[in-house]
N, CA, C and O atoms as a printed pandas DataFrame, in Angstrom:
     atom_number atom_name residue_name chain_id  residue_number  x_coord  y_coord  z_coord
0              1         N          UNK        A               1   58.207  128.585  127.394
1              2        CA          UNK        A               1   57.548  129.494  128.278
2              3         C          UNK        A               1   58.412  130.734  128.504
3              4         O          UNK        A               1   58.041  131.900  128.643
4              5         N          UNK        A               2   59.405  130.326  128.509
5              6        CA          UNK        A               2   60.925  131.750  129.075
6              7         C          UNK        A               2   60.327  132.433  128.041
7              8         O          UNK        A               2   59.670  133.416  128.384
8              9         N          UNK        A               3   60.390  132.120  126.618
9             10        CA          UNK        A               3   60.345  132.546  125.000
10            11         C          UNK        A               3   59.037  133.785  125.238
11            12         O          UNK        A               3   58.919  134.873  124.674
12            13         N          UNK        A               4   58.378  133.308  126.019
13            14        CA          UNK        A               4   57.050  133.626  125.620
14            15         C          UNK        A               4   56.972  135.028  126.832
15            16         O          UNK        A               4   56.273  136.035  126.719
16            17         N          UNK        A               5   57.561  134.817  127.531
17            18        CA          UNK        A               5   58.149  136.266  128.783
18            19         C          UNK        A               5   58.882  137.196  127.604
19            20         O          UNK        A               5   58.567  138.243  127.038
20            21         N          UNK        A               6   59.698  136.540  127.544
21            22        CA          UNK        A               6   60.918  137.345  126.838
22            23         C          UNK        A               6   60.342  138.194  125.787
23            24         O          UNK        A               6   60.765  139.350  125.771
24            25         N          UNK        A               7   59.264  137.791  124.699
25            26        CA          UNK        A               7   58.666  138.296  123.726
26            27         C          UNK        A               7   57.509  139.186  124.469
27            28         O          UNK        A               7   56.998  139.777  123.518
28            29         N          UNK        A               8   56.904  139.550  125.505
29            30        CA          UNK        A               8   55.932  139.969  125.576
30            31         C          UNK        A               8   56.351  141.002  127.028
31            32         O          UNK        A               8   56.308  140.778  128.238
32            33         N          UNK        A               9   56.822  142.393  126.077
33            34        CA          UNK        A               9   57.290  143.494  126.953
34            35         C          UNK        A               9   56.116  143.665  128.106
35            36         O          UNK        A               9   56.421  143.674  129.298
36            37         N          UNK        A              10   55.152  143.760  127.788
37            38        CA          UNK        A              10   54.284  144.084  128.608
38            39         C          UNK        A              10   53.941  143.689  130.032
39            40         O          UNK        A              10   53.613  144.302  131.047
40            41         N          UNK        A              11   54.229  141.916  129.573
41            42        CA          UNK        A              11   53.704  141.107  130.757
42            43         C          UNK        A              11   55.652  141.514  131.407
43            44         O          UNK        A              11   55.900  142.357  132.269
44            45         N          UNK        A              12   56.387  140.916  130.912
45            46        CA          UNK        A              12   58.091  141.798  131.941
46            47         C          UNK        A              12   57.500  142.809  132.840
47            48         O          UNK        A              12   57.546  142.668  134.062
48            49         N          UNK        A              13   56.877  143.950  132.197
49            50        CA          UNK        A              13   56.941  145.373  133.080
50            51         C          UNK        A              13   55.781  144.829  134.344
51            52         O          UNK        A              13   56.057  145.014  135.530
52            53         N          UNK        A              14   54.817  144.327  134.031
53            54        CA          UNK        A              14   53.614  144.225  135.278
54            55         C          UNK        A              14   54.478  142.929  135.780
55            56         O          UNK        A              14   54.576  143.185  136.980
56            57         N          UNK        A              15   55.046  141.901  135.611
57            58        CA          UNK        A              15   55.961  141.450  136.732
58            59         C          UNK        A              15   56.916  141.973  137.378
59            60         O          UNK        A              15   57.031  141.464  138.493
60            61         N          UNK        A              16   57.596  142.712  137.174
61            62        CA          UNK        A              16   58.596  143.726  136.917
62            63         C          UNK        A              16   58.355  144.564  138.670
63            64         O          UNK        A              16   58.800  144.507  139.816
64            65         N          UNK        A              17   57.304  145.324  137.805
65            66        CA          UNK        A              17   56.554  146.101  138.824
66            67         C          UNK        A              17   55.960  145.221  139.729
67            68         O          UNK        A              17   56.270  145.431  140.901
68            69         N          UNK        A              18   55.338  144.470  139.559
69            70        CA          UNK        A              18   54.748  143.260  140.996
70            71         C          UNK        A              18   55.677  143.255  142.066
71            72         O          UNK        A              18   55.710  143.755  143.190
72            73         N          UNK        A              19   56.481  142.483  141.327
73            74        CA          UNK        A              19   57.984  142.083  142.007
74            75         C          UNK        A              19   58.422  143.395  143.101
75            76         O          UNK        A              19   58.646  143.404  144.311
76            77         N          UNK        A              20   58.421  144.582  141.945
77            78        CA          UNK        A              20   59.017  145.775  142.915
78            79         C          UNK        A              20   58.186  146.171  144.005
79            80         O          UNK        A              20   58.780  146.610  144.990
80            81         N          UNK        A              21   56.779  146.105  144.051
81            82        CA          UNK        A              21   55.729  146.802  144.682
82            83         C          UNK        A              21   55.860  145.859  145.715
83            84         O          UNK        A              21   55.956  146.564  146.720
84            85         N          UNK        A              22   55.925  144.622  146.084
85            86        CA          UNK        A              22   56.069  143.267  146.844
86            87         C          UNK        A              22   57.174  143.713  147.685
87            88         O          UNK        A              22   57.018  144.030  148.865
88            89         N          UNK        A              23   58.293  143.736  147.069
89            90        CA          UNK        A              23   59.574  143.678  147.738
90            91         C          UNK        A              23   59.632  144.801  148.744
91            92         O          UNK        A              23   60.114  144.680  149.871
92            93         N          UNK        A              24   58.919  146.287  148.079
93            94        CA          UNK        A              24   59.144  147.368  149.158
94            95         C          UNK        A              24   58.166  147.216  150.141
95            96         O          UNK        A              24   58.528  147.622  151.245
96            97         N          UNK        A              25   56.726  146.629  150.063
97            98        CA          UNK        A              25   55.632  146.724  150.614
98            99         C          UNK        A              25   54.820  145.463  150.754
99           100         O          UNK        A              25   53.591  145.509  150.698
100          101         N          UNK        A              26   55.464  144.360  150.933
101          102        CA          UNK        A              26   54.640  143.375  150.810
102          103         C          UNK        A              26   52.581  143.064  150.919
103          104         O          UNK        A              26   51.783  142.283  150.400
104          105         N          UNK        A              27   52.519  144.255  151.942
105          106        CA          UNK        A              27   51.191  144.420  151.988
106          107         C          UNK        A              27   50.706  145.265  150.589
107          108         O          UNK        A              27   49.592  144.934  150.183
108          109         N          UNK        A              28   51.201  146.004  150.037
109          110        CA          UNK        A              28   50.756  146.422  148.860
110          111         C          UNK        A              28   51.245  145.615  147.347
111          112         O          UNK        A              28   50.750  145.909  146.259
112          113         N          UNK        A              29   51.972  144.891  147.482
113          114        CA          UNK        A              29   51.942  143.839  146.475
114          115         C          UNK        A              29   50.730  143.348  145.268
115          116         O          UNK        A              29   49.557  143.220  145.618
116          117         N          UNK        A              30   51.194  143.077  143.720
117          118        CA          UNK        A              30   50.082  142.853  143.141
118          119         C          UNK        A              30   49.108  141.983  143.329
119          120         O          UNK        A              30   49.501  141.009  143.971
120          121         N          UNK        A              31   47.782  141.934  142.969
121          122        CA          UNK        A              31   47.198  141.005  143.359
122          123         C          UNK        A              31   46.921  139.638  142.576
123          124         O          UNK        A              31   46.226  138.691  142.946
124          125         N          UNK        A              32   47.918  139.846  140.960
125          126        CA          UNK        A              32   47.822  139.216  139.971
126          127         C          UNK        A              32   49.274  138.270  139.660
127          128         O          UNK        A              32   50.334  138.705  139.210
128          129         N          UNK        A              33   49.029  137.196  139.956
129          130        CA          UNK        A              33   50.383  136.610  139.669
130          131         C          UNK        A              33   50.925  136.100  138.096
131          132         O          UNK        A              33   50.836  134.951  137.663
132          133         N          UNK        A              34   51.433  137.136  137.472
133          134        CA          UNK        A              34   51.240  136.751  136.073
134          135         C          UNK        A              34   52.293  135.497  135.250
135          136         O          UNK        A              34   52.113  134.874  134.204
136          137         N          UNK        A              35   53.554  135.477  136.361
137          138        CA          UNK        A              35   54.471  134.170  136.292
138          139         C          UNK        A              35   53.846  133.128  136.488
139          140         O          UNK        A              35   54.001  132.172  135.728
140          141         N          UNK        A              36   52.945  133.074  137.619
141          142        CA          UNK        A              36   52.611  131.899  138.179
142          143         C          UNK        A              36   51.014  131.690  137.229
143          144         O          UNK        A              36   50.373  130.730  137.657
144          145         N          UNK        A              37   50.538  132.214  136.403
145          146        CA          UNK        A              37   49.699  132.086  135.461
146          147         C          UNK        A              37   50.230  131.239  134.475
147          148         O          UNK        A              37   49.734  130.182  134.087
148          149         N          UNK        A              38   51.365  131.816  134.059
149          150        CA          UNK        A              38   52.066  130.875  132.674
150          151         C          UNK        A              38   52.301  129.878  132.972
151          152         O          UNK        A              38   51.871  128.963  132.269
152          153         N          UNK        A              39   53.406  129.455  134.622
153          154        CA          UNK        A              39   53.380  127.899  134.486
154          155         C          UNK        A              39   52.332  127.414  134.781
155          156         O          UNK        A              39   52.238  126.207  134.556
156          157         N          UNK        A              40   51.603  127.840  135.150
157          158        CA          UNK        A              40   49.958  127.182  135.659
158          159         C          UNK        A              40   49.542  126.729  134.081
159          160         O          UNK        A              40   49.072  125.600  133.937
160          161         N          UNK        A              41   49.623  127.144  133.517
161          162        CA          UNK        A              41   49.393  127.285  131.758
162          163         C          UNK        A              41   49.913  126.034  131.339
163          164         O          UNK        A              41   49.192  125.120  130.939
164          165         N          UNK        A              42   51.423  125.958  131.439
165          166        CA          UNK        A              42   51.930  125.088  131.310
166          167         C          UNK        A              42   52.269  123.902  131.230
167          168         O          UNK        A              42   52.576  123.009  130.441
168          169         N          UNK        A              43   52.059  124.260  132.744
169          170        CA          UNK        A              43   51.353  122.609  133.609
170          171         C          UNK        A              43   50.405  121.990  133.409
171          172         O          UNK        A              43   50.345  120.784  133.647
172          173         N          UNK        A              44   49.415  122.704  132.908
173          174        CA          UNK        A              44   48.247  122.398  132.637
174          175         C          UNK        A              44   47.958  121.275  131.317
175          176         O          UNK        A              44   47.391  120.189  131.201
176          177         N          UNK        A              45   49.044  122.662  129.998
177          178        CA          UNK        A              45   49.010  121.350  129.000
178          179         C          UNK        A              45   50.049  120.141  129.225
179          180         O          UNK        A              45   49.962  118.982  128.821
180          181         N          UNK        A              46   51.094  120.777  130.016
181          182        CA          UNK        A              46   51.961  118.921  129.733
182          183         C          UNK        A              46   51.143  117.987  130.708
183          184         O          UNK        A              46   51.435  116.794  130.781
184          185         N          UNK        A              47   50.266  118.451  131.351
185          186        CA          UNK        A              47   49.454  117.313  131.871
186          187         C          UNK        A              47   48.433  116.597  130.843
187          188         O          UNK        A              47   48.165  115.406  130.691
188          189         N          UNK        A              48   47.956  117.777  130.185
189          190        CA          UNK        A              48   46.893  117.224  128.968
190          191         C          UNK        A              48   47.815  116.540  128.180
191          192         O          UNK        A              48   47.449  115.406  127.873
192          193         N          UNK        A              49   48.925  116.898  127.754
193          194        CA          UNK        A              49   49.577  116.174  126.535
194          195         C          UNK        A              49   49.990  114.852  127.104
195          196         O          UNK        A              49   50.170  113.996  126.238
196          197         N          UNK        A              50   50.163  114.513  128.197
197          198        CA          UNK        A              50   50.828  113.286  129.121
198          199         C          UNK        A              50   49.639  112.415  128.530
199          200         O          UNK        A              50   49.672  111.519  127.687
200          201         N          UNK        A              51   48.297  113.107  129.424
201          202        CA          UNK        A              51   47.431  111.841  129.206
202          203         C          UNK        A              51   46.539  110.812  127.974
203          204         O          UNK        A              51   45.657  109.960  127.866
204          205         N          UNK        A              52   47.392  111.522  127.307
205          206        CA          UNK        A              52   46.617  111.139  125.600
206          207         C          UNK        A              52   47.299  109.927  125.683
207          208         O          UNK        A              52   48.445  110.002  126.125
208          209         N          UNK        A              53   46.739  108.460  125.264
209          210        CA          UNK        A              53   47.137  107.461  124.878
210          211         C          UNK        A              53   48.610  106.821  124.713
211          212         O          UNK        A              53   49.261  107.771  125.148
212          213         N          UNK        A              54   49.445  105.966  124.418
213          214        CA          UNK        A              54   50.589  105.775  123.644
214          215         C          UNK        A              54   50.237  105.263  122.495
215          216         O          UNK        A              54   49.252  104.556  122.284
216          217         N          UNK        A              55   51.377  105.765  121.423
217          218        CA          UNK        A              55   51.299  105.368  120.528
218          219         C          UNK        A              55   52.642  104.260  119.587
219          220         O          UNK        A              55   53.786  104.545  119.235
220          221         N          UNK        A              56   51.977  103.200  119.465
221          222        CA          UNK        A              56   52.549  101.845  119.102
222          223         C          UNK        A              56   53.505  101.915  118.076
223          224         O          UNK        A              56   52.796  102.207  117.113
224          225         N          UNK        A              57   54.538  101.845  117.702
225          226        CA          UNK        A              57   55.553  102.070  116.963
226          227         C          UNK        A              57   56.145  100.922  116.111
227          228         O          UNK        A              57   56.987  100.315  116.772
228          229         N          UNK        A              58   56.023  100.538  115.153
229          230        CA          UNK        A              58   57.064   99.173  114.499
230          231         C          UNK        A              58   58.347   99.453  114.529
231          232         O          UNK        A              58   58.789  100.576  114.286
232          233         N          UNK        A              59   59.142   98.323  114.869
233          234        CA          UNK        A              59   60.641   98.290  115.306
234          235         C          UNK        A              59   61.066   97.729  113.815
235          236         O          UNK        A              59   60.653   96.802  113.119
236          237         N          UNK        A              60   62.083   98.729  113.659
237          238        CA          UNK        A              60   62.740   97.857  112.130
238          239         C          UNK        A              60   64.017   97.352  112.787
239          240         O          UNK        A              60   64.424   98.053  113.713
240          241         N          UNK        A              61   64.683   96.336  112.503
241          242        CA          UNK        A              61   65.849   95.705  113.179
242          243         C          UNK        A              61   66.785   95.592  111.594
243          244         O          UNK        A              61   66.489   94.726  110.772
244          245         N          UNK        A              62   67.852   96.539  111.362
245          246        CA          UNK        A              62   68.478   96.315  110.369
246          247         C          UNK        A              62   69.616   95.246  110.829
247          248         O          UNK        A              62   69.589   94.700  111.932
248          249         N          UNK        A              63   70.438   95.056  110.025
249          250        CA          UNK        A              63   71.497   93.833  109.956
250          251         C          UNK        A              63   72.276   94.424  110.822
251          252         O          UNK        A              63   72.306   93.661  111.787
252          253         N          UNK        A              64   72.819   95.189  111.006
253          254        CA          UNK        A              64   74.103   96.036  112.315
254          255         C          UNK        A              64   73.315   95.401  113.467
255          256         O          UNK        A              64   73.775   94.469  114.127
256          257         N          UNK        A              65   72.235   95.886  113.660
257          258        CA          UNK        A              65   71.849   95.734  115.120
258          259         C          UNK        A              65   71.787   94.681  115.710
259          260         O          UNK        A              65   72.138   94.319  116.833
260          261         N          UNK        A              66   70.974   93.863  114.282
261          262        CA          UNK        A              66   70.518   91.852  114.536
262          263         C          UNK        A              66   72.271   91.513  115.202
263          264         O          UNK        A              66   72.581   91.408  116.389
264          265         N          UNK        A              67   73.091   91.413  114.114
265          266        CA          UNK        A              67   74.147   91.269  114.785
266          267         C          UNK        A              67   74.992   91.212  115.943
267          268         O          UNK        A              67   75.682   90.345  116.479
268          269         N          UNK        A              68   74.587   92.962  116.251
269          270        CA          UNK        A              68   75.031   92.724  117.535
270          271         C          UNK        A              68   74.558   92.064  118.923
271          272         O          UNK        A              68   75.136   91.401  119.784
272          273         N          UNK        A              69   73.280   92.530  118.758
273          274        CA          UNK        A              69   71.915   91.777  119.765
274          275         C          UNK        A              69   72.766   90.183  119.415
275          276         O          UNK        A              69   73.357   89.729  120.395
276          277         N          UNK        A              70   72.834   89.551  118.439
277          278        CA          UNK        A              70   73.151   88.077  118.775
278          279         C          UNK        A              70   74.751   87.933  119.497
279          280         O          UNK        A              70   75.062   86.976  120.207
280          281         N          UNK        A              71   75.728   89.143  119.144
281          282        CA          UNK        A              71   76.850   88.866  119.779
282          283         C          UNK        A              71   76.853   89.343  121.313
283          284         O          UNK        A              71   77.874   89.102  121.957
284          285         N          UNK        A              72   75.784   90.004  121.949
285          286        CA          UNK        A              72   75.867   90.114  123.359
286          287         C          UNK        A              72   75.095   89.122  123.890
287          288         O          UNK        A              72   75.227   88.845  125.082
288          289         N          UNK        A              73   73.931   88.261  122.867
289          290        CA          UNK        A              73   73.295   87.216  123.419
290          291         C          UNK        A              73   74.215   86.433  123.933
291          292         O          UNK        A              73   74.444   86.149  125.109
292          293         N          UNK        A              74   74.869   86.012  122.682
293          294        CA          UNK        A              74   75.906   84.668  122.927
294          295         C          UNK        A              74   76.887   84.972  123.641
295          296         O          UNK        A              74   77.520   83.931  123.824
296          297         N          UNK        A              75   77.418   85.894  124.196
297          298        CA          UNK        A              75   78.661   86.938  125.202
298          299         C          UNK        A              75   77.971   86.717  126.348
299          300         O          UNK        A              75   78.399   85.841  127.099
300          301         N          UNK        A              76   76.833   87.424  126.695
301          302        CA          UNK        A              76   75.821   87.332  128.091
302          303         C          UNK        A              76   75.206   86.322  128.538
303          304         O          UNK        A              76   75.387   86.041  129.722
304          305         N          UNK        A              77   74.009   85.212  127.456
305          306        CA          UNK        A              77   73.406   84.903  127.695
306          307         C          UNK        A              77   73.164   83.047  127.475
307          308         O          UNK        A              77   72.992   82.105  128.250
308          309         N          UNK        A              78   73.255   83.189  126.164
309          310        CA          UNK        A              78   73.646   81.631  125.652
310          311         C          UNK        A              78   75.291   80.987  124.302
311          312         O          UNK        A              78   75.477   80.792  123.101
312          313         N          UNK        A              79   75.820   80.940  125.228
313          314        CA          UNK        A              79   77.402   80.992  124.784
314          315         C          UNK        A              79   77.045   79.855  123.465
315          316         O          UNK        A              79   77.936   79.672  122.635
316          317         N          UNK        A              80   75.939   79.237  123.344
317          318        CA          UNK        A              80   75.672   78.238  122.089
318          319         C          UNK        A              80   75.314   78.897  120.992
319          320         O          UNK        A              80   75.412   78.500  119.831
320          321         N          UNK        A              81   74.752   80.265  121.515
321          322        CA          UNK        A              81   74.408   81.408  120.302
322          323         C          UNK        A              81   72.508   80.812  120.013
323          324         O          UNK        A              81   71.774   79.977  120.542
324          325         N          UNK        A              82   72.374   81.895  118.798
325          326        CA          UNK        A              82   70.800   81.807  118.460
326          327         C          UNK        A              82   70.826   81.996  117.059
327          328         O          UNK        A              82   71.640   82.743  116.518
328          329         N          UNK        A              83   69.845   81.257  116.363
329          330        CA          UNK        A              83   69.611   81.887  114.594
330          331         C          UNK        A              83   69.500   83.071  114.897
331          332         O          UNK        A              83   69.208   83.601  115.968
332          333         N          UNK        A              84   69.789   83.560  113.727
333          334        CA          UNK        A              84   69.067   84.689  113.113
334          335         C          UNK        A              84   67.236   84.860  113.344
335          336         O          UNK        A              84   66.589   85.720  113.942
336          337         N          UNK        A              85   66.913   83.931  112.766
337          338        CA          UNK        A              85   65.468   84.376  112.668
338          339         C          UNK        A              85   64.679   83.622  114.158
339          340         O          UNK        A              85   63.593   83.965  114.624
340          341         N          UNK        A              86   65.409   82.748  114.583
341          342        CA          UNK        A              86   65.197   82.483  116.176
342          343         C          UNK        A              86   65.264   83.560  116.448
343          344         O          UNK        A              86   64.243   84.088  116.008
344          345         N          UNK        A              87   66.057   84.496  117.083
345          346        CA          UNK        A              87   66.287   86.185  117.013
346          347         C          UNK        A              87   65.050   87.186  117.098
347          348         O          UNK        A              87   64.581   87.946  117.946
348          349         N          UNK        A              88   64.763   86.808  115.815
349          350        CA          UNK        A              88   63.549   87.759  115.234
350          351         C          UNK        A              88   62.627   87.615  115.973
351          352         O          UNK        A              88   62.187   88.422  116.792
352          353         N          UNK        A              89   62.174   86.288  115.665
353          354        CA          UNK        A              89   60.918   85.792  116.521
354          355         C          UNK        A              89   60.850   85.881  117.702
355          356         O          UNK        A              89   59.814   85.560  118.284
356          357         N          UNK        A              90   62.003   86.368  118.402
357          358        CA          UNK        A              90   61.787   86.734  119.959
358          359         C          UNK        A              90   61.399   88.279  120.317
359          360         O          UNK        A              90   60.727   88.797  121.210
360          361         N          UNK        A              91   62.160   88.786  119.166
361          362        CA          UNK        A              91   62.505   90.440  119.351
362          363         C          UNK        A              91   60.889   90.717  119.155
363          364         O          UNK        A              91   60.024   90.186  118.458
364          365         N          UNK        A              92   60.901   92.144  120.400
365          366        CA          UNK        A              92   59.044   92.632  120.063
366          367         C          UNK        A              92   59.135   93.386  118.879
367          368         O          UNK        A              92   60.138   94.060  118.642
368          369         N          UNK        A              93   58.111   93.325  118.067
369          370        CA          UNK        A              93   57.635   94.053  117.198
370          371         C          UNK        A              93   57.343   95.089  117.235
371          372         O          UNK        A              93   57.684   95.848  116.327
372          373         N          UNK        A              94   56.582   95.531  118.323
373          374        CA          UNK        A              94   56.372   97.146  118.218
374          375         C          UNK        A              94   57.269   97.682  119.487
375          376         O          UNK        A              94   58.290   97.135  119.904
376          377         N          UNK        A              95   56.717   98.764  119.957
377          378        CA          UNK        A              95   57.182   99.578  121.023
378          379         C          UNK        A              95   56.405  100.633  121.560
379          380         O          UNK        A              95   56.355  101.705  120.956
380          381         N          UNK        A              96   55.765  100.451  122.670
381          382        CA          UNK        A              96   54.802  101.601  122.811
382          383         C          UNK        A              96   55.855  102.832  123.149
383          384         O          UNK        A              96   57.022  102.617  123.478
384          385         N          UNK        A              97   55.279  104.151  123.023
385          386        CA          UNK        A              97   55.941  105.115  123.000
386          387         C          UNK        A              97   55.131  106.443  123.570
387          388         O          UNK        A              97   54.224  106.828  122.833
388          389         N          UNK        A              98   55.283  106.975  124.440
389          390        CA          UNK        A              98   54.136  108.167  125.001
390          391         C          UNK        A              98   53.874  109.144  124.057
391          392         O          UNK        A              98   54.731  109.685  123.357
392          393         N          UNK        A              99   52.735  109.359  124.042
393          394        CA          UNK        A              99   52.329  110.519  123.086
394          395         C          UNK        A              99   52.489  111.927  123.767
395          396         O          UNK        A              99   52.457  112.950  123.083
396          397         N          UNK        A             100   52.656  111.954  125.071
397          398        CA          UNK        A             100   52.488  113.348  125.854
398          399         C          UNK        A             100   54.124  113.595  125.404
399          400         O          UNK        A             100   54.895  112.647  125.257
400          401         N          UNK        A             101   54.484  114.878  125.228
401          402        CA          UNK        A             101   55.769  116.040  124.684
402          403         C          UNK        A             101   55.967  116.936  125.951
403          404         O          UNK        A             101   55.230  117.824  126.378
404          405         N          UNK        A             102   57.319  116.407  126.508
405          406        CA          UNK        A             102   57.628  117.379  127.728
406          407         C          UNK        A             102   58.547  118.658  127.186
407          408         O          UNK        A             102   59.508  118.170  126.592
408          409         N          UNK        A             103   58.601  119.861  127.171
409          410        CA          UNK        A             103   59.497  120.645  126.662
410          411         C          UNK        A             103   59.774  121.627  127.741
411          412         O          UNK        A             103   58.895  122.235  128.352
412          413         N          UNK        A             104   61.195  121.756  127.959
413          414        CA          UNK        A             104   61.646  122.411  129.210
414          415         C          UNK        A             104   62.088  123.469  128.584
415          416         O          UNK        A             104   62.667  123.323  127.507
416          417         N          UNK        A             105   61.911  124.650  129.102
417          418        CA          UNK        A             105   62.532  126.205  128.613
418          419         C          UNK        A             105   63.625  125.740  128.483
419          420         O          UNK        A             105   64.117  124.706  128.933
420          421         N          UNK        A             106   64.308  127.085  127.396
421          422        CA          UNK        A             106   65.619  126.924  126.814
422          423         C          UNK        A             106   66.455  128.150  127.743
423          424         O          UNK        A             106   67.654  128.355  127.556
C-alpha cells in the first residue's frame, strides 16, 4: 500500500494539500479522505483473502526429521522409545493451512 502512495504523485499532492488545508483551517479541510480510502481498500481485500477456505497440505516427513521427532519422543515422552513406522502412523498427514495472504507495507 506505502508502494502504491509512493508511486502515485498525484494522490501525495491532494493528501499533501488535505493535510495542509486541515491543519491551518480545520473547518476548511478536504472533504475526501484519500489515505483512509486505500486502507479501507486494503482492509477490505485482506478480509476477502482471509475468508476463502484452507487449503490442505501433505506433510512429507524426511529421515532428519523422523529422527528427531523420535529422539524428543523418547527424551520427553516415552523413555521406551517408538518404531519408526509406529511414528508414522501417528504423525498427521496433512496440514491445513490458510489461504487468506496478510502483507504488511514495507
Amino acid at each position: 500500500m506505502l508502494s502504491e502512495i509512493e508511486q502515485n504523485k498525484e494522490l501525495k499532492s491532494q493528501a499533501l494539500t488535505e493535510a495542509l488545508n486541515t491543519i491551518a483551517d480545520p473547518s476548511k479541510g478536504g472533504s475526501e479522505d484519500f489515505i483512509g480510502k486505500l486502507y479501507s481498500k486494503q482492509f477490505k481485500k485482506l478480509a476477502a483473502d482471509a475468508s476463502r477456505p484452507d487449503k490442505e497440505t501433505k506433510i512429507e516427513y524426511d529421515d532428519d526429521l523422523v529422527s528427531e521427532i523420535m529422539a524428543l519422543r523418547k527424551r520427553l515422552i516415552d523413555p521406551s522409545g517408538i518404531s519408526k513406522v509406529a511414528l508414522l502412523e501417528e504423525l498427521p498427514k496433512t496440514i491445513s493451512l490458510p489461504s487468506g495472504k496478510c502483507e504488511f507495507p514495507k
